[in-house]
C-alpha positions in Angstrom: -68.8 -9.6 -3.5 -70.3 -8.0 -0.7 -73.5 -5.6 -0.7 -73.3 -1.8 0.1 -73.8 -0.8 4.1 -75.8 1.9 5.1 -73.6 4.0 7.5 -75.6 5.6 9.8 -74.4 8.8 11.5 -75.7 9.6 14.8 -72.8 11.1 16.3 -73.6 14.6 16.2 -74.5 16.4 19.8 -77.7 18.1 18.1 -76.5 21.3 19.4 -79.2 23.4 16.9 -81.9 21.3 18.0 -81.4 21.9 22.1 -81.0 25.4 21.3 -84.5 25.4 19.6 -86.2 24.4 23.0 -85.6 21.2 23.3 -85.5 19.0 26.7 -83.3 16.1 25.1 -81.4 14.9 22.0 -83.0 14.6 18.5 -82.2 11.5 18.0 -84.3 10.0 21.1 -87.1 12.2 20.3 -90.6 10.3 19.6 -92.1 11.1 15.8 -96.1 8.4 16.7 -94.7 5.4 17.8 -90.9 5.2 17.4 -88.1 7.7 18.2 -86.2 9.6 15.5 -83.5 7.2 15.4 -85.8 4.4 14.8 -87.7 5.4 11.9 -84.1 5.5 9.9 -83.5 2.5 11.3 -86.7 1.0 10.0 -86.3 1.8 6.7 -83.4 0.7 6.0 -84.7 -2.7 7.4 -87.5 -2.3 5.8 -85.0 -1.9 2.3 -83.3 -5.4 3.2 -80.4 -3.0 3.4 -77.2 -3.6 5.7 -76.6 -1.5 8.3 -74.1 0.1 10.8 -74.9 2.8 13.1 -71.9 5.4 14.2 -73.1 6.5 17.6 -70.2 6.5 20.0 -70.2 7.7 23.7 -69.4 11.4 23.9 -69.5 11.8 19.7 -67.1 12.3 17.3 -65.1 15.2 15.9 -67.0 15.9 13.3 -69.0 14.0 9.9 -66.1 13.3 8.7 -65.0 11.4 12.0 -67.8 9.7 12.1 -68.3 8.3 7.9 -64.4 7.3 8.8 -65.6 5.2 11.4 -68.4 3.7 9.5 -66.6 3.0 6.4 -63.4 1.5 8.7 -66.0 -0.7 11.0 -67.3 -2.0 7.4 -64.4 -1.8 5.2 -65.2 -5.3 3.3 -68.6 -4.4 2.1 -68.8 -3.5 -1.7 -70.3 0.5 -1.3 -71.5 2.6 1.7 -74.9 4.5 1.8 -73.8 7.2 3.8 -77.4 8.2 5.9 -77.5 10.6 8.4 -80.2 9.7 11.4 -82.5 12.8 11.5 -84.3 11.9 8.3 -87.1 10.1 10.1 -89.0 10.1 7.3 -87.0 8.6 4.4 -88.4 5.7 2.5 -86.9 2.2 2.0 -87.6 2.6 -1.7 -85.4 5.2 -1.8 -82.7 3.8 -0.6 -82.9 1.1 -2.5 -83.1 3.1 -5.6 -79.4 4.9 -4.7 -78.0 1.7 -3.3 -79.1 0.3 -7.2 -77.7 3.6 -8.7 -74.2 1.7 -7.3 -74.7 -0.3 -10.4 -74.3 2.4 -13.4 -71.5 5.0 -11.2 -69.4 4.7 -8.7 -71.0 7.3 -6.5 -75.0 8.2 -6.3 -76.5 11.5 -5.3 -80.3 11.3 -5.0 -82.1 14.7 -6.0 -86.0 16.2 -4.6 -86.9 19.0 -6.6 -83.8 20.4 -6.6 -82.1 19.9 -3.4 -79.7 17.2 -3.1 -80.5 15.0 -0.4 -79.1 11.5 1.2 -78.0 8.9 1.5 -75.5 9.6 -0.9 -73.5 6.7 -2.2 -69.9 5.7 -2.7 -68.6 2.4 -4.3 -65.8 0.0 -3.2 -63.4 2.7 -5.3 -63.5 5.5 -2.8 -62.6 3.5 0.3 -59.3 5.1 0.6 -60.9 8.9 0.3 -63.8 7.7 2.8 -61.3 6.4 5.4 -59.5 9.3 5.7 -62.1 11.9 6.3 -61.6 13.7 9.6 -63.5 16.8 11.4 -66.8 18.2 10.4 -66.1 18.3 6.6 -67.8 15.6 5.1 -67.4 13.9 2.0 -68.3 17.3 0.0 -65.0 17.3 -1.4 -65.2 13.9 -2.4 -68.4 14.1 -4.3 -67.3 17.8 -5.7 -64.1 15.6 -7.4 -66.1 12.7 -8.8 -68.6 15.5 -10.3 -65.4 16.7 -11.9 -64.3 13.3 -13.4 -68.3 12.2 -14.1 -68.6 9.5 -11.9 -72.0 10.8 -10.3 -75.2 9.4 -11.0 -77.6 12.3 -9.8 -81.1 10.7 -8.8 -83.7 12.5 -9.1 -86.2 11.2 -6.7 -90.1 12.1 -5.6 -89.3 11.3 -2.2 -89.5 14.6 0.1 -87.8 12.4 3.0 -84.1 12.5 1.4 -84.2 16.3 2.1 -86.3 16.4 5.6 -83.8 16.7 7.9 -84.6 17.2 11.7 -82.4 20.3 13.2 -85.0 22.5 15.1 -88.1 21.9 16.9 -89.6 23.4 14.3 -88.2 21.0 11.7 -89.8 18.2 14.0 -93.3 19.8 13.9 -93.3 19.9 10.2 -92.3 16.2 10.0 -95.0 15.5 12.4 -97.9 17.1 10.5 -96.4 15.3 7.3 -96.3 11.6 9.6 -99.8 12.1 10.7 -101.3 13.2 7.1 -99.7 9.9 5.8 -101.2 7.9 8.9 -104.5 9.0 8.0 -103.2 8.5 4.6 -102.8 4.8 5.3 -105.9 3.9 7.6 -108.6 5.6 5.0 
């Protein structure tokens, strides 16, 4: 059977982030050496991980428009790691550790001291749900009914990246101070 697929949404218009100051969107921003985009990207090459990015022309209605499209363009895979693409600092042990959590329930949501984070994961079973997500809802209500029938495997996780999302310039500037520490982090 086929592996899970990362789904990763970069549909949105980054509306909050513009109206922080910004010149241009989120996505393209640089964090050191790559943009925003690319360090999700990264890490979920650097996890082995399959991948499909949801990033059409002129966006989508909504999350919910956009996991549809993911989970449709991939519909033969066995799970979908549903990732949005403003957590540039996420790491590929991470997501492997939810696309493993696949393996004792049929949906995965990673934990950091208390805040649920992403990528949450579906398996294979909620393809029908996932598919027909539409607007800016999500799959809240997909995850809320699985809690109810305890099929979620909550993960907690020491990883402060699954929460770090990037919606503000100020949110960037925080995740900059937090890349450089680990750069010289790294190099000592």
């Amino acid at each position: 059977m086929a592996e899970p697929v990362v789904i990763i949404l970069a549909a949105g218009r980054g509306e909050r982030f513009l109206a922080s100051g910004a010149q241009h969107h989120k996505l393209d921003t640089p964090l050191g050496e790559r943009t925003l985009l690319e360090h999700v990207i990264h890490a979920v090459a650097r996890a082995g991980l399959s991948w499909h990015l949801v990033r059409p022309v002129g966006g989508t209605g909504g999350m919910g428009d956009s996991i549809s499209l993911g989970v449709n363009a991939t519909s033969t895979a066995s799970g979908w790691l549903i990732l949005p693409a403003d957590l540039p600092l996420i790491a590929p042990e991470s997501l492997l550790r939810v696309a493993e959590g696949l393996g004792e329930k049929p949906l995965v949501a990673p934990w950091h001291q208390q805040r649920q984070g992403h990528p949450v994961a579906f398996s294979r079973c909620y393809l029908p749900a996932l598919r027909s997500l539409t607007g800016d809802s999500g799959a809240k209500s997909i995850v809320q009914q699985a809690r109810a029938r305890g099929e979620v495997l909550d993960l907690p996780l020491t990883d402060a990246g699954i929460i770090q999302d990037i919606d503000t310039l100020e949110d960037l500037r925080r995740a900059e101070r937090i890349y450089d520490s680990h750069l010289r982090v790294q190099r000592a």
